[in-house]
C-alpha positions in Angstrom: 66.2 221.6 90.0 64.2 218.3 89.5 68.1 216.6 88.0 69.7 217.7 91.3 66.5 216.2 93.4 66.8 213.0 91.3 70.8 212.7 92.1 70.5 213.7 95.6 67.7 210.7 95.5 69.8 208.6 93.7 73.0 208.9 96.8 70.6 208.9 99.1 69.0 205.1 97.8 73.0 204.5 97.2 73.6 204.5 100.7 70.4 203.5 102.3 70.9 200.0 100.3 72.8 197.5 102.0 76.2 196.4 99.8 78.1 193.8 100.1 81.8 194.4 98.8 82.4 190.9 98.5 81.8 188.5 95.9 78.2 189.0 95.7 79.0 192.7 94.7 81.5 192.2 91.9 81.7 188.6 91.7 85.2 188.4 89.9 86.9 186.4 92.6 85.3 183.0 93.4 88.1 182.1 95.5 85.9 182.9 98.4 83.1 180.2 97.0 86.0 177.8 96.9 87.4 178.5 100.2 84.0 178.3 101.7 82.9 175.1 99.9 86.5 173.3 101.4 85.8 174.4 105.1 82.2 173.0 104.7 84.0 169.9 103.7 86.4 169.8 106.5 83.4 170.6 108.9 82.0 167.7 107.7 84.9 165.8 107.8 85.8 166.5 111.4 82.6 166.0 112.8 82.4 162.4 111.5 78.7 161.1 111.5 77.2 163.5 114.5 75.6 166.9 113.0 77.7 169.6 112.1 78.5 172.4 114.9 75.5 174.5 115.1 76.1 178.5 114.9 77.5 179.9 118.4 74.2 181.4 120.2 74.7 184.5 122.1 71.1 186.5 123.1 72.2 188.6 126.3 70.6 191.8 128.0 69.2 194.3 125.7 68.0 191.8 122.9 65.1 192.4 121.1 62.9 190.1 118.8 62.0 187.0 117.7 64.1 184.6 119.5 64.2 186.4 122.4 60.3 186.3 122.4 60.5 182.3 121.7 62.7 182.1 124.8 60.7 184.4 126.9 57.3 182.2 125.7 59.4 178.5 126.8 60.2 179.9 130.2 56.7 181.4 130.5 55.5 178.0 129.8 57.7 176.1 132.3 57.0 178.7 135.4 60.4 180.5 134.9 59.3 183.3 134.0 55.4 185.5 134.6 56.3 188.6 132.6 54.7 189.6 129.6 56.3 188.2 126.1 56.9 191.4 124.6 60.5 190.6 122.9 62.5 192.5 125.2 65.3 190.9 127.3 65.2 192.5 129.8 65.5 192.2 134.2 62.9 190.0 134.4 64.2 188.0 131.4 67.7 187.8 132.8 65.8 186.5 136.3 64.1 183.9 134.7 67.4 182.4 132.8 69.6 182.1 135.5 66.9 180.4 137.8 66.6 177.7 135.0 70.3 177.9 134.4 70.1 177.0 138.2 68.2 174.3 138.4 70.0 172.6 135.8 73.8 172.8 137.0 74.8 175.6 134.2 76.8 178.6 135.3 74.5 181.1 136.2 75.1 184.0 133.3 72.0 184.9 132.8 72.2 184.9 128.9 71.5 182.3 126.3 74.2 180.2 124.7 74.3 177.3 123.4 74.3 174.9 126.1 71.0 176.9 127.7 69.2 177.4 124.4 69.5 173.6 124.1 68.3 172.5 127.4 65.9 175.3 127.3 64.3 173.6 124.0 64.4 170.1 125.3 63.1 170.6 129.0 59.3 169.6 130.0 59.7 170.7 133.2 61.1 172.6 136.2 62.2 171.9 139.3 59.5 173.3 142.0 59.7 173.4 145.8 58.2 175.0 149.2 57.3 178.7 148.3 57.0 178.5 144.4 53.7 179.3 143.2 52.2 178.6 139.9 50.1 176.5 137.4 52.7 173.5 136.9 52.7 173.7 140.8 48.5 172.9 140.3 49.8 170.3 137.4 51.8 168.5 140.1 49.1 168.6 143.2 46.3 167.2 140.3 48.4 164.5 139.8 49.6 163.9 143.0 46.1 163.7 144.1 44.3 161.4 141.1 47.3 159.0 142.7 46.0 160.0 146.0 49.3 161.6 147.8 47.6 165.0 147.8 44.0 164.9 149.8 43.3 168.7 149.5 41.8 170.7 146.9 44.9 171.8 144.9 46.1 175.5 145.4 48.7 176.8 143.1 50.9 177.6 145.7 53.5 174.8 147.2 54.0 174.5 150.6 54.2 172.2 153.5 51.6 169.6 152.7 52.4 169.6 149.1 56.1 169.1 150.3 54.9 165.9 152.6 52.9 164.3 149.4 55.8 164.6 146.9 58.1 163.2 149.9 55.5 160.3 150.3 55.6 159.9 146.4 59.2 159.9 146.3 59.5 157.6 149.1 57.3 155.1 147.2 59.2 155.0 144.1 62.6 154.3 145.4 63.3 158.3 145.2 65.5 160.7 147.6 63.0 162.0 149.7 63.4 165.3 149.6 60.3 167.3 149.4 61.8 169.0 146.1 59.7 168.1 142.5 63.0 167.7 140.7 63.2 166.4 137.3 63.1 162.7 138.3 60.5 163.2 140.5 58.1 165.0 138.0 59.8 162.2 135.2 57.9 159.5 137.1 54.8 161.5 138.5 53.4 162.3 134.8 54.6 159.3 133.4 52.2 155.2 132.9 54.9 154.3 135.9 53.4 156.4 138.6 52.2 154.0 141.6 48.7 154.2 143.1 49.5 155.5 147.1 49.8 152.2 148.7 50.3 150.0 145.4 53.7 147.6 145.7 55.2 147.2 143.0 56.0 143.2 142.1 58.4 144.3 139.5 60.1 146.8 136.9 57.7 148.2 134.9 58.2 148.3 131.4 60.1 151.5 130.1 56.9 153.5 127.8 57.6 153.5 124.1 58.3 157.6 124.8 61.5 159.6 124.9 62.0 158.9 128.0 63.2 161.7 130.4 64.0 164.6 128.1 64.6 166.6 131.5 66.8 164.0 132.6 69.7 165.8 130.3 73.5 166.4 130.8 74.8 168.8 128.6 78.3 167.3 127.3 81.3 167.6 124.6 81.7 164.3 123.5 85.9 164.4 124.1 86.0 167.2 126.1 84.9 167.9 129.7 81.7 166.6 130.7 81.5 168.7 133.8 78.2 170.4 134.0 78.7 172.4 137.3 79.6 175.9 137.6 83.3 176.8 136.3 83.7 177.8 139.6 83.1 174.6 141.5 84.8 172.8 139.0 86.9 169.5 141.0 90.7 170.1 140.0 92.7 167.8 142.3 92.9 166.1 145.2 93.4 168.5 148.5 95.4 167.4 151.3 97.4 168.7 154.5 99.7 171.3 153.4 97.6 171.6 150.2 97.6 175.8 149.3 95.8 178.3 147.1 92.2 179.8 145.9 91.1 176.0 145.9 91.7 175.4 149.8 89.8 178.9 150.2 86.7 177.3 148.2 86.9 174.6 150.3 86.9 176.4 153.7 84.4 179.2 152.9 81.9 176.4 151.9 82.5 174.4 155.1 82.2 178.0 157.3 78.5 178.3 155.3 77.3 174.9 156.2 78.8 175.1 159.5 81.7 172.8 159.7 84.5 175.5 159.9 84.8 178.0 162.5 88.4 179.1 161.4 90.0 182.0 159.4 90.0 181.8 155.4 93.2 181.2 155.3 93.7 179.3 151.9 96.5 176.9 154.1 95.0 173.1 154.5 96.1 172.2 158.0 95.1 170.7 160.5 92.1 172.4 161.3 90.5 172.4 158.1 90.9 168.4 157.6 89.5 168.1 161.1 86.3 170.2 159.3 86.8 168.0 156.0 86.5 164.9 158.4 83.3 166.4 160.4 81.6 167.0 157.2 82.3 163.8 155.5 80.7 162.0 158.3 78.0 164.2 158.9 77.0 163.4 155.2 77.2 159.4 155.3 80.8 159.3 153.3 84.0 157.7 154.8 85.9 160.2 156.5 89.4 161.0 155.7 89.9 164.8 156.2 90.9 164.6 152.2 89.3 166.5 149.2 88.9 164.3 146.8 86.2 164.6 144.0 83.3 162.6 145.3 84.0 165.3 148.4 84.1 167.8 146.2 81.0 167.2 144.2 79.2 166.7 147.5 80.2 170.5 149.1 79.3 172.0 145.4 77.5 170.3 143.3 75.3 168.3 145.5 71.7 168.8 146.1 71.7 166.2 148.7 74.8 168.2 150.9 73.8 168.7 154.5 74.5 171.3 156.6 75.8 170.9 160.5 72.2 171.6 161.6 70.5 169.0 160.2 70.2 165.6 161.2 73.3 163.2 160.0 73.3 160.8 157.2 74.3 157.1 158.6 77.1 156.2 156.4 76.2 153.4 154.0 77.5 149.8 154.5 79.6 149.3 151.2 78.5 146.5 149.0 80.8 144.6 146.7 80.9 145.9 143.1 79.2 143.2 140.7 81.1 144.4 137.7 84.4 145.4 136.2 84.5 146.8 132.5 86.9 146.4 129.6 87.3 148.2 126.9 89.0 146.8 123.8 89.9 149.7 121.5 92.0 147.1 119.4 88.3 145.2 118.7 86.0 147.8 119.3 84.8 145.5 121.8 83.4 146.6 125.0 83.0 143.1 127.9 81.4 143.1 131.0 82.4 140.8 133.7 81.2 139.4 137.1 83.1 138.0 139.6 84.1 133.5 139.8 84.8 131.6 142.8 87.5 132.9 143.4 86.0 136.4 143.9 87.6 137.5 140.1 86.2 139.6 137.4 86.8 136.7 134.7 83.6 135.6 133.4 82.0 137.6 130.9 78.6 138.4 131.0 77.9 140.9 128.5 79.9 141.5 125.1 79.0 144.6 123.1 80.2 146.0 119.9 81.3 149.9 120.2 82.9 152.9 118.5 85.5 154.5 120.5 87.3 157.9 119.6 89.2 158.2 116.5 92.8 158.2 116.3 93.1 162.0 116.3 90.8 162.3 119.1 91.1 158.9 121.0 89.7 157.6 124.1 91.4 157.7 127.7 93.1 154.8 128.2 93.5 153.8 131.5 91.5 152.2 134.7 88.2 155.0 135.6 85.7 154.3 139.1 82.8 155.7 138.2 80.9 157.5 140.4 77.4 156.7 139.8 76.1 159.6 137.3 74.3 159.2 134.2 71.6 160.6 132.3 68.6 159.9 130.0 69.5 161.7 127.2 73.0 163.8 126.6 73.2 167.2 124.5 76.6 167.2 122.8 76.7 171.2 122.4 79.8 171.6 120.5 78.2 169.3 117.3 74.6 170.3 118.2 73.8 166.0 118.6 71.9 164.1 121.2 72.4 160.8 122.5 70.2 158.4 124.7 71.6 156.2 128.2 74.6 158.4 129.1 77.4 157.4 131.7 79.6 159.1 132.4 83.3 157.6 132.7 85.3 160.5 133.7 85.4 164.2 133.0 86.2 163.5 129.0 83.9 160.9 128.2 81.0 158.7 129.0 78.8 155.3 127.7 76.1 156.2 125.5 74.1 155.5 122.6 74.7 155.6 118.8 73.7 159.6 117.9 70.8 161.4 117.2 70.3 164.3 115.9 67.7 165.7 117.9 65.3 164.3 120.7 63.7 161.9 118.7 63.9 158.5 118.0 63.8 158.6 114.2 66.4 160.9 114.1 68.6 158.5 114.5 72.3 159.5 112.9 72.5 156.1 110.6 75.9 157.2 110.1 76.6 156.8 113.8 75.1 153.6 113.5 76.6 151.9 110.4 80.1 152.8 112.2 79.7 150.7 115.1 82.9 148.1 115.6 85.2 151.3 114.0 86.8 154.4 115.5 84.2 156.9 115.3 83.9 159.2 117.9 85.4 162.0 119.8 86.4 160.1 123.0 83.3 158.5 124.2 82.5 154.6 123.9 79.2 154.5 121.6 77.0 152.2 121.7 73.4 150.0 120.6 70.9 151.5 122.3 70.1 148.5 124.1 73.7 147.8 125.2 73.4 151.5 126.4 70.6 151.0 128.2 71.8 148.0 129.5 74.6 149.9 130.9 72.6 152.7 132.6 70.2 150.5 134.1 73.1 147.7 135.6 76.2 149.4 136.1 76.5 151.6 139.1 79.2 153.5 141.3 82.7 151.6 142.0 82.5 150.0 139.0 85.9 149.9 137.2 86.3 150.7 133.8 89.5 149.8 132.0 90.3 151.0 128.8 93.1 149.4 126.4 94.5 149.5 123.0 96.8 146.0 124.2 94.5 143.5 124.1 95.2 141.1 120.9 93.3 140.7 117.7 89.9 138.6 117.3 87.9 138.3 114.7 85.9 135.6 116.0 84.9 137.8 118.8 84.0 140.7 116.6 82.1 139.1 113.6 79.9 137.6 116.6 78.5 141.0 117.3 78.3 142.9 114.0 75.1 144.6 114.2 72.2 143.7 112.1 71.0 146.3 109.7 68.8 149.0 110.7 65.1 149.2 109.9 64.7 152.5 108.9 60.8 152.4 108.8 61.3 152.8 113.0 65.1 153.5 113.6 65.6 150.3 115.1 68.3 146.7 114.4 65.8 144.7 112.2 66.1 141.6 114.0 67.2 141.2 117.4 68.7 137.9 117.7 67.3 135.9 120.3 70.1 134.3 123.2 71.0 130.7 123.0 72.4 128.5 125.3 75.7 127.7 125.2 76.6 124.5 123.5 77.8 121.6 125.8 81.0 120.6 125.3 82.2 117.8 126.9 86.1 117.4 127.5 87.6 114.4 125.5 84.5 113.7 123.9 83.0 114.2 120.2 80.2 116.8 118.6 77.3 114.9 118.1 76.8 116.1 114.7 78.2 114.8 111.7 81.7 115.7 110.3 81.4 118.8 107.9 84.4 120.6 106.3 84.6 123.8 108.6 86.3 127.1 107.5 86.5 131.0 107.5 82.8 132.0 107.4 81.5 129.0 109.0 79.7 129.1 112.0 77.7 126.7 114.4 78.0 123.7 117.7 80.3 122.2 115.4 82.9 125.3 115.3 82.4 126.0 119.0 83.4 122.0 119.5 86.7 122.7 117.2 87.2 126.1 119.0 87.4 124.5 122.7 89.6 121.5 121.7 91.7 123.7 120.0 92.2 125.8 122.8 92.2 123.3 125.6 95.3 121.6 123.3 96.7 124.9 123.1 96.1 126.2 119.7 93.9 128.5 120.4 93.5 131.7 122.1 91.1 133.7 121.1 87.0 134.1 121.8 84.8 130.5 121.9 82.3 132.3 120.0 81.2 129.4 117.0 81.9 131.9 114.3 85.4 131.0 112.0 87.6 133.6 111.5 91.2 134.4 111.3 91.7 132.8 114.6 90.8 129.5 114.5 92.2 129.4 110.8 95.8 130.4 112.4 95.1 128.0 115.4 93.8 125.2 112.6 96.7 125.2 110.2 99.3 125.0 113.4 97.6 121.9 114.7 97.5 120.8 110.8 101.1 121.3 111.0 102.4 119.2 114.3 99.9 116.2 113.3 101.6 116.0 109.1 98.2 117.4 107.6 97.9 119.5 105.0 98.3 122.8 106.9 95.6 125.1 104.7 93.5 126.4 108.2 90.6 124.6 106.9 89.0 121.7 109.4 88.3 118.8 106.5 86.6 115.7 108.2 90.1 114.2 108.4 91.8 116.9 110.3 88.3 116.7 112.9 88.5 113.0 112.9 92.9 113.5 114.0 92.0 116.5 116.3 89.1 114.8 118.3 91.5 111.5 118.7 93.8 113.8 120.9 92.9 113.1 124.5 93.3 115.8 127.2 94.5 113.9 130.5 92.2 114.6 133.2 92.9 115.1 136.6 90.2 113.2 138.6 89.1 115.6 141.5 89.9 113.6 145.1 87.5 112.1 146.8 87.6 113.0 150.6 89.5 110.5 152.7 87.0 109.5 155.5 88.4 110.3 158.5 89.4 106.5 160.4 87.0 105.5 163.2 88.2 104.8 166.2 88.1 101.8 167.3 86.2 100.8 170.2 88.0 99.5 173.7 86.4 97.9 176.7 86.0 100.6 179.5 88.9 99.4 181.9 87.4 97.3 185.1 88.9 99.1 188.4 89.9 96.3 190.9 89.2 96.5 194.2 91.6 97.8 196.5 91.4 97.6 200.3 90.9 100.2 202.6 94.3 101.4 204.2 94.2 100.3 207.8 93.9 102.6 210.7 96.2 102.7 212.9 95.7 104.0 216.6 96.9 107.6 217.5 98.5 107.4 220.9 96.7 110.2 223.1 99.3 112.8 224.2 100.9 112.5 227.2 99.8 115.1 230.4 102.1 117.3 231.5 102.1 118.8 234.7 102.0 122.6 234.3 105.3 123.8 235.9 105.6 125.2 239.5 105.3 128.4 240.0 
């Protein structure tokens, strides 16, 4: 009896124990080793310097344990959610999750995946308005009162004098004023840049040596679409008259709901729905065309700043002239900033920035992009689980942005990322220094045209002038930041003060600037001014060598300086303004006296005797 207890046991411990009938079990194949060590590799390979795709997240209605409890306890903490933490994902949990997926543009499943989980983790706040009740809504009256916006004991509970002192707040800060804490609103409140009520600010405050706005987050695929809206009010193309489908049937069952459309749902785009298209546009400050273009789009859908017909109209704004235009040099990994000349033309460069745009198998958009405006502190890049500071966006692929990170953090820098600055590196977007970055998302603003080419022409000169210094990886930062000098002054037809050196590839200084804007007013040279000598001037060098019987080796000895600098450039003197001729001045002509005509006497008429009757 006790042998057929112990076998029954025995099965019973065979089955309860959990078996794995792979390799682990018999381990006489390691083919499955191999094959998992080469698609690490390639995993590692493909993502190319940002972190490796994190594990698909999935937690939906009717999970249980303990990362369902560590999402329950972040909502619980930002006012999402005032259930108990017990675990359970349940109604209430789902509630919670799709009010933050709300508030933060994500479609509204209410489950966790990996574009939730990750804002979930990285948010500080939420976005509170009239009605919500809670103890960040007593956070936000404390502060709004130690700045003294908010002159009543604070309640918990917001409402319409809460609403008035965050519209007061916003209003001093340059902020929408809405009413609505959003994220840039509560950004500022709890940050050092928070104004005293009454306080003028003289200038820009200093950014805090902090993370910034961790809130202010766009999640993004670095390559792929950066549209953070619902799938459902996702822009597709342009709607005009005659224009048919589900799309035209978005359109007009949105206008009907703010109050602009009165007509059937037809899905047909005639002539009265661009007459509603047209009413709306105006109504909310934007030129009116009756079309459906994206910026039209984005403001029936993805606007929090649409306005319905019953509220009062936007004025539309006078349209000031872009300050910018932006090229992108994929051949350089170059990325130039210019302002406009005299002549009201983006020629002169004012910023020059070294960048890493896509790789060949995943290459940037080339092409001419408007951007609309939008940008972000910080970017999640869910698909590789990365981060990256000063976003902006470009179009729905790609964006500006910094160098990676591999979390919110400024030491976790990706050096990677960094080191690969001036090569192909990404997945689309143009990378950046953090300060060029920032530069970016603090200067550039809507209208401005990108352009993005691969047909621009070598220079070397332009890109050793930028190469990053190396990093100092004690605080995740370029170890020296070279300080701006002036530019040289060259003077046409004349000579570089200093003394004649031999100048060649590697040199760098006045004197190589001087040799770089002879050479190119005479024609030689074509490429960047920059002082640095590189393969351009060399090429430009050995021609001039050439045509004046030097020894045509591309390096500037004292004798081919002494030949080049004896070259005159014939100046055009500018014209001096004739001065218009004086007139010159004539005696007044004397009239002469002329006699008075004489009268002569008018003979009286003669009387007539009236006739007889």
């Amino acid at each position: 009896m006790k042998r057929v207890l112990a076998l029954i046991m025995a099965i019973a411990l065979m089955f309860a124990m959990p078996i794995n009938w792979g390799v682990s079990a018999f381990a006489e194949d390691d083919s499955a080793d191999k094959n998992a060590a080469e698609a690490t590799a390639e995993v590692e390979v493909e993502v190319d310097g940002e972190a490796a795709q994190s594990e698909p997240i999935s937690i939906e209605y009717g999970a249980h344990g303990e990362e369902v409890t560590q999402i329950q306890q972040r909502l619980f903490d930002l006012g999402y959610y005032t259930g108990k933490v017990s675990g359970n994902f349940l109604d209430g949990t789902r509630v919670a999750i799709k009010r933050f997926q709300d508030d933060h543009d994500l479609e509204k499943t209410g489950s966790v995946d990996n574009e939730t989980y990750g804002l979930l983790m990285s948010a500080e706040y939420r976005i509170i308005s009239d009605g919500d009740d809670g103890d960040d809504v007593t956070r936000l009256q404390e502060e709004l009162a130690a700045l003294g916006y908010f002159t009543v004991n604070p309640t918990g509970k917001y409402r319409s004098v809460t609403q008035r002192s965050v519209q007061d707040f916003q209003k001093a800060h340059g902020l929408k004023a809405t009413g609505i804490a959003d994220l840039d609103t509560q950004r500022i409140l709890f940050s050092d840049d928070a104004l005293m009520k009454g306080v003028d600010p003289t200038s820009t405050p200093e950014p805090n040596l902090d993370m910034g706005d961790v809130n202010d987050i766009v999640m993004v695929g670095d390559g792929e679409s950066t549209e953070d809206s619902m799938e459902e009010t996702k822009y597709k193309s342009k709607l005009t008259r005659g224009a048919k489908g589900e799309e035209v049937k978005k359109v007009q069952t949105r206008l009907k709901d703010l109050g602009f459309f009165d007509g059937p749902i037809t899905g047909n785009y005639m002539k009265q729905t661009m007459a509603a298209v047209e009413l709306f546009q105006t109504h909310n400050g934007m030129s009116s065309d009756g079309i459906t273009g994206e910026d039209t789009w984005d403001m029936l859908f993805n606007s929090s700043e649409v306005l319905d017909v019953k509220a009062p109209a936007k004025p539309t704004p006078v349209p000031t002239p872009v300050p910018y235009a932006i090229t992108v040099d994929v051949r350089n990994q170059v990325t130039i900033i210019y302002e406009r000349d005299d002549e009201g033309e983006f020629t002169v460069p004012v910023q020059r920035m070294i960048c890493s745009t896509g790789l060949k198998s995943t290459p940037s958009d080339v092409g001419d992009f408007v951007l609309t405006g939008r940008r972000a502190r910080w970017a999640y890049f869910s698909k590789w689980g990365s981060h990256a500071q000063y976003w902006t966006r470009i179009n729905s692929n790609i964006a500006f942005h910094s160098v990676i990170y591999n979390q919110v953090d400024y030491m976790a820098l990706n050096i990677k990322s960094y080191n690969r600055l001036g090569t192909r590196a990404s997945h689309g977007c143009i990378r950046l220094l953090v300060s060029d970055a920032k530069w970016m998302y603090e200067n550039i603003d809507e209208g401005v045209v990108v352009t993005i080419t691969e047909d621009l022409p070598e220079d070397e000169e332009l890109v050793k002038s930028l190469d990053p210094p190396p990093l100092n990886k004690s605080y995740m930062i370029p170890s020296t930041t070279p300080e701006p000098t002036a530019e040289p002054n060259y003077v046409t037809n004349g000579t570089p003060s200093l003394e004649f050196r031999k100048l060649k590839r590697g040199s760098e200084g006045e004197d190589v600037y001087w040799l770089q804007r002879k050479l190119a007013e005479l024609g030689y040279y074509t490429g960047t001014v920059t002082g640095v000598y590189y393969k351009g001037t060399t090429a430009a060098v050995k021609a001039f060598q050439k045509d004046h019987e030097l020894k045509a080796d591309g390096e500037a000895t004292v004798e081919t300086q002494e030949k080049l600098y004896q070259q005159k450039i014939e100046v055009t003197p500018s014209p001096e303004p004739t001065p218009a001729p004086t007139p010159e001045l004539t005696d007044a002509p004397t009239a002469e006296a002329t006699s008075s005509p004489e009268t002569t006497e008018t003979l009286a008429p003669t009387e007539t005797s009236p006739p007889q009757a």
